[in-house]
N, CA, C and O atoms as a GROMACS GRO file, in nm:
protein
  216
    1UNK      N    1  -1.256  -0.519   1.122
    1UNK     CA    2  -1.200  -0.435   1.226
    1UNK      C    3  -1.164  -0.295   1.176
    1UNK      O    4  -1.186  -0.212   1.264
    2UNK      N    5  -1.129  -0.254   1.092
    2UNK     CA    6  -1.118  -0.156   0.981
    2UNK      C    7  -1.207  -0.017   1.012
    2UNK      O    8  -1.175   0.102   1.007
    3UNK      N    9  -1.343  -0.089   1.047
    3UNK     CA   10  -1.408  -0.027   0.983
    3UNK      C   11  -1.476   0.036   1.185
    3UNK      O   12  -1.554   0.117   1.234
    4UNK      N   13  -1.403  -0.042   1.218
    4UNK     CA   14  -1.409   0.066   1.410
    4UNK      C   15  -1.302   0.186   1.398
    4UNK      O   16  -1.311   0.297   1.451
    5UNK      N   17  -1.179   0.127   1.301
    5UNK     CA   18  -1.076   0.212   1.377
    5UNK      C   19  -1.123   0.355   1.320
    5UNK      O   20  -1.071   0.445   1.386
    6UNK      N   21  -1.194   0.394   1.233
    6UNK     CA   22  -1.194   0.523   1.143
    6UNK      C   23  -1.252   0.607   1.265
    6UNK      O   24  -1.186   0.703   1.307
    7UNK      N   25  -1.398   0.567   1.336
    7UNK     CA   26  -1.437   0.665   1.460
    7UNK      C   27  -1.384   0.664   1.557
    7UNK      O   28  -1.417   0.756   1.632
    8UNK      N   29  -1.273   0.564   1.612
    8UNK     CA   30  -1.196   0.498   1.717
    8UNK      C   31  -1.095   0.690   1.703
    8UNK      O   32  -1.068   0.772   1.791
    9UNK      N   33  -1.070   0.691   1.562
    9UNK     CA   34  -0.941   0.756   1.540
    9UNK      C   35  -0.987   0.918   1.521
    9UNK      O   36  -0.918   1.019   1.538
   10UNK      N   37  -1.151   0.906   1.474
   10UNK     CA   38  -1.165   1.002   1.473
   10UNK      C   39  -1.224   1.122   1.627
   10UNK      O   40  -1.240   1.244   1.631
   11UNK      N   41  -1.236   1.044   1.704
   11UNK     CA   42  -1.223   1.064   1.853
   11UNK      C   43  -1.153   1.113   1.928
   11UNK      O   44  -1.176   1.203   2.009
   12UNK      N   45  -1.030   1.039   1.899
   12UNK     CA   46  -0.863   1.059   1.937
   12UNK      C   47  -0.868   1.205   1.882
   12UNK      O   48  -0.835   1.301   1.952
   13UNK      N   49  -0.905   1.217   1.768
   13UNK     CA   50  -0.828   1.351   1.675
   13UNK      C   51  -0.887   1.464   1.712
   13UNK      O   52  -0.830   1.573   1.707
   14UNK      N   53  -1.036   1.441   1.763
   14UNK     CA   54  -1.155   1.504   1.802
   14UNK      C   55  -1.106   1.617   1.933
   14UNK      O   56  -1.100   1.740   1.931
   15UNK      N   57  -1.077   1.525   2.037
   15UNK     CA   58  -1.028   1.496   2.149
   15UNK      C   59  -0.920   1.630   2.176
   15UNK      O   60  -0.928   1.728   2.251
   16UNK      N   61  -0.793   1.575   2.056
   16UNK     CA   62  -0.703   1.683   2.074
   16UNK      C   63  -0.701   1.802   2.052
   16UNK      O   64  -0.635   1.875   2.126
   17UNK      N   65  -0.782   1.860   1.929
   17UNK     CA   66  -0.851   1.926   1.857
   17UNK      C   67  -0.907   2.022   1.921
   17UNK      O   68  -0.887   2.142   1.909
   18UNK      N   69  -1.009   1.943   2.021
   18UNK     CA   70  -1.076   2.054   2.110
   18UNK      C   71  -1.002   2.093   2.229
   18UNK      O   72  -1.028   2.199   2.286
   19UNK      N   73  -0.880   1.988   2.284
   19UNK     CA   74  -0.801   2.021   2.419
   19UNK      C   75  -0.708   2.142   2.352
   19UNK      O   76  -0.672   2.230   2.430
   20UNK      N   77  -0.670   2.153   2.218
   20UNK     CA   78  -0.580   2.257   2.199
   20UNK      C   79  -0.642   2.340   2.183
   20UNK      O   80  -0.597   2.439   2.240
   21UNK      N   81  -0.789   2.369   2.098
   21UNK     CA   82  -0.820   2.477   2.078
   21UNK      C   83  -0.844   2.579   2.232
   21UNK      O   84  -0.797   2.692   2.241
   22UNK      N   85  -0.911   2.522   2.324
   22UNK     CA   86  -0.925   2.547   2.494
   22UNK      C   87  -0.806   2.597   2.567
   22UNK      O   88  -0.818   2.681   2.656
   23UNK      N   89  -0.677   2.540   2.526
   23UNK     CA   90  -0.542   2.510   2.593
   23UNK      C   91  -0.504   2.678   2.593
   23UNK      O   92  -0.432   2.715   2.686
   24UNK      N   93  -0.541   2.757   2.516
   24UNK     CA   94  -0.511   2.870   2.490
   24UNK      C   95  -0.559   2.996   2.606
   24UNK      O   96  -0.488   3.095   2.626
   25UNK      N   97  -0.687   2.973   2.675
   25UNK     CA   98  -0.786   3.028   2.779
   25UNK      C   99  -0.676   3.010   2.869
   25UNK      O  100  -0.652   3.116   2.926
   26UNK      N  101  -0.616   2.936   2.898
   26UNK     CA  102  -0.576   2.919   3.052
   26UNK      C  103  -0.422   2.930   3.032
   26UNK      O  104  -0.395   2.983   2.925
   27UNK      N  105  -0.322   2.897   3.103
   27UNK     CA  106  -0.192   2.962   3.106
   27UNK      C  107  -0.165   2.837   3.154
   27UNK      O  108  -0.170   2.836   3.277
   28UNK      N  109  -0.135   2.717   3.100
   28UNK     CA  110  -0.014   2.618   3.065
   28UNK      C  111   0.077   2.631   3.101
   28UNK      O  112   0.111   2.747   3.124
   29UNK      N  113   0.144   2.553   3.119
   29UNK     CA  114   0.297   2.520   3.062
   29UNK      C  115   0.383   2.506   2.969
   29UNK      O  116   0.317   2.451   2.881
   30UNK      N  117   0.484   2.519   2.931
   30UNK     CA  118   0.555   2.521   2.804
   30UNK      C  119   0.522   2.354   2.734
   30UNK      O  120   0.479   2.330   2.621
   31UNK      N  121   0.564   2.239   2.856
   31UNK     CA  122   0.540   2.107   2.803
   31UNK      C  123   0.400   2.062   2.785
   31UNK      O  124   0.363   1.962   2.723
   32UNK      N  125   0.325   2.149   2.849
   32UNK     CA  126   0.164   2.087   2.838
   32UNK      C  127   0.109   2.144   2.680
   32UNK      O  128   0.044   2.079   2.599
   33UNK      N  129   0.164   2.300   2.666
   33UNK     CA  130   0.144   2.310   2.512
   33UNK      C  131   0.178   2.259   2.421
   33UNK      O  132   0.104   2.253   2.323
   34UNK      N  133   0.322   2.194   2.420
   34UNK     CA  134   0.377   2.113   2.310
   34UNK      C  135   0.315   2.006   2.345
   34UNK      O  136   0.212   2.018   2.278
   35UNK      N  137   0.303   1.892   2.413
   35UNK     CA  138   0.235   1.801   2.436
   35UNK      C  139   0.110   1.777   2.410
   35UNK      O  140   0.069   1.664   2.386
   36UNK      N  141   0.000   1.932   2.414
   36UNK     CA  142  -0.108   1.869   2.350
   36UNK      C  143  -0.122   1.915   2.192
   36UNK      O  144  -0.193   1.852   2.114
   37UNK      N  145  -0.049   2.029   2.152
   37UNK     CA  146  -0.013   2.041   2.038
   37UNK      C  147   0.054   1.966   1.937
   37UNK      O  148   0.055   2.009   1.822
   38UNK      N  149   0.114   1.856   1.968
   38UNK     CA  150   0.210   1.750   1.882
   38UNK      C  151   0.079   1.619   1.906
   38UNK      O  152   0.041   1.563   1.803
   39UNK      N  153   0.016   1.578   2.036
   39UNK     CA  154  -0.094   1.505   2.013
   39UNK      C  155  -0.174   1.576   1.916
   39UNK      O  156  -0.146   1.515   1.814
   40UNK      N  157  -0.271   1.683   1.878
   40UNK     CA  158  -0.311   1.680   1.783
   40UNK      C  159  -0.278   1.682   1.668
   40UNK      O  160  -0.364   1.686   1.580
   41UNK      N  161  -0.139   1.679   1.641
   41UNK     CA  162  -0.077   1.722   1.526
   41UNK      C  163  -0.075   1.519   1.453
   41UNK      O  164  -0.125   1.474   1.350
   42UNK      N  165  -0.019   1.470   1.533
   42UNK     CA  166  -0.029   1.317   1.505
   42UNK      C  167  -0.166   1.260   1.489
   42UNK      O  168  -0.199   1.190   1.394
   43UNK      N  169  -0.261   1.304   1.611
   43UNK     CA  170  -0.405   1.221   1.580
   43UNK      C  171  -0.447   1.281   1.466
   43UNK      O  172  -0.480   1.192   1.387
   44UNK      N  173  -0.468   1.424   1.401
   44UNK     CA  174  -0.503   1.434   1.254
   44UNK      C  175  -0.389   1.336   1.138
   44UNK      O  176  -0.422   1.282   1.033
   45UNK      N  177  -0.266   1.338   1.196
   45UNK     CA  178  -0.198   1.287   1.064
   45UNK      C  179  -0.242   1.111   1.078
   45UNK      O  180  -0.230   1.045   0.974
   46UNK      N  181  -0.290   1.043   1.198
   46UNK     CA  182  -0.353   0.916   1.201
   46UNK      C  183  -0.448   0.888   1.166
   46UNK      O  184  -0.478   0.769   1.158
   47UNK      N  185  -0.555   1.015   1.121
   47UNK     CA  186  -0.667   0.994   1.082
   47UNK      C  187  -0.672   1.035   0.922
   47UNK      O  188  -0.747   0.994   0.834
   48UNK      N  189  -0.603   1.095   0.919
   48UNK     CA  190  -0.560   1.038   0.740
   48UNK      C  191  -0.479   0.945   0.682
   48UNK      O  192  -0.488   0.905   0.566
   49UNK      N  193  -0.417   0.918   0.745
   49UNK     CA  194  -0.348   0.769   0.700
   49UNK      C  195  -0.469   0.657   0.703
   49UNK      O  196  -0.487   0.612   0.590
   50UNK      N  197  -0.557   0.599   0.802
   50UNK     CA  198  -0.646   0.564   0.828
   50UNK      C  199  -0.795   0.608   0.683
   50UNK      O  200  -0.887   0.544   0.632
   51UNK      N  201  -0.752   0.722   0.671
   51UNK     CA  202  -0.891   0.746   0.575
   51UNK      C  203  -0.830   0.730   0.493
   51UNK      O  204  -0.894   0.801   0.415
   52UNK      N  205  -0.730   0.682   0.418
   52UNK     CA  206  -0.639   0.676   0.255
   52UNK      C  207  -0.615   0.540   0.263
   52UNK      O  208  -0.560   0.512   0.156
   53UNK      N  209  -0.629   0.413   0.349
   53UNK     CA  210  -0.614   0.304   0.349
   53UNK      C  211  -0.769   0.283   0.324
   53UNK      O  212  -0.810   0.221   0.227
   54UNK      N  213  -0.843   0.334   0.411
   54UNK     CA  214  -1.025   0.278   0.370
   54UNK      C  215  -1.055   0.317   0.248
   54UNK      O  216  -1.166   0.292   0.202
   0.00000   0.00000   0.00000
């Protein structure tokens, strides 16, 4: 099972990555920026925890 979660996670991280880099074009909200900014901030720190256990 291990060995799903690494692209499972790297998706997630993918995901946020590109919603924040975008998030910037358009005029948000204060909670929608922190919100997708702290999601990517966690899905990269899940995807290294994840790559230091494999």
């Amino acid at each position: 099972m291990p060995h799903l979660l690494l692209p499972f996670c790297l998706l997630y991280a993918l995901f946020f990555i590109v919603s924040a880099v975008l998030l910037f074009r358009d005029k948000p909200g204060r909670w929608t920026k922190v919100g997708v900014l702290l999601g990517a901030f966690l899905s990269v720190v899940a995807l290294y925890e994840v790559w230091i256990r494999l």
